[in-house]
TITIGU-953737 format. One record per residue (C-alpha): residue in three letters; x, y negated, z negated. Coordinates in steps of 0.02 Angstrom, whole numbers, padded with zeros to 5 digits, always signed. Example, Ala and Ser with C-alpha at 12.3 -4.5 7.8 and 13.67 -1.06 7.14 Angstrom:
% TITIGU-953737
ALA+00615+00225-00390
SER+00684+00053-00357
//
This chain:
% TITIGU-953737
UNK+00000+00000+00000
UNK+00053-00192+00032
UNK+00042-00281-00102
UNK-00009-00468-00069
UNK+00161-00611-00078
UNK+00071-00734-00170
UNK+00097-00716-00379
UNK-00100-00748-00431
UNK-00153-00651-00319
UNK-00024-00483-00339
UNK-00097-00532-00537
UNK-00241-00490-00520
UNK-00240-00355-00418
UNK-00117-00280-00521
UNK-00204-00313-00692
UNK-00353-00229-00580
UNK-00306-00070-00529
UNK-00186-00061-00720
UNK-00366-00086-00794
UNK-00468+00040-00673
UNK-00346+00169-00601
UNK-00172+00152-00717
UNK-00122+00184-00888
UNK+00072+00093-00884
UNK+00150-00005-00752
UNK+00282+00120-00722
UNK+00122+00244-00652
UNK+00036+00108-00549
UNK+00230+00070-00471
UNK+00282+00261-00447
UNK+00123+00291-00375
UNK+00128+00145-00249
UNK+00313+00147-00217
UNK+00315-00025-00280
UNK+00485-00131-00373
UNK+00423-00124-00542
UNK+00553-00283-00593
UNK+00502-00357-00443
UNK+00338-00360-00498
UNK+00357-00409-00657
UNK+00476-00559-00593
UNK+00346-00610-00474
UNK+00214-00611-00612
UNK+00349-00716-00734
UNK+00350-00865-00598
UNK+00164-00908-00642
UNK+00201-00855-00815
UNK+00142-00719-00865
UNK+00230-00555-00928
UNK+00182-00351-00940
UNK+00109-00319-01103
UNK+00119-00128-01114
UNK-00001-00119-01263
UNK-00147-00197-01168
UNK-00083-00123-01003
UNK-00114-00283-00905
UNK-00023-00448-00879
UNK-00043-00578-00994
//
């Protein structure tokens, strides 16, 4: 899967398919071949970071 180049919009698709389909980041990244610290970094420029207790970016 592509996942979308612009950081509020990878956000919420990612806090989307963490909240229906994922339970950790590192499943939702192995399972869609995706950088996981890219992700997170890309998510960090509009400020927000991984919590992995919630399982969604906050």
């Amino acid at each position: 899967m592509k996942l979308p180049n612009d950081p509020a919009i990878l956000l919420s698709l990612l806090n989307t398919k963490l909240r229906d389909y994922y339970s950790s980041l590192d499943e939702l990244c192995d399972d869609l071949e995706a950088d996981k610290q890219a992700l997170i970094d890309k998510c960090r420029m509009i400020g927000y970071e991984y919590s992995a207790e919630r399982n969604q970016f906050i």
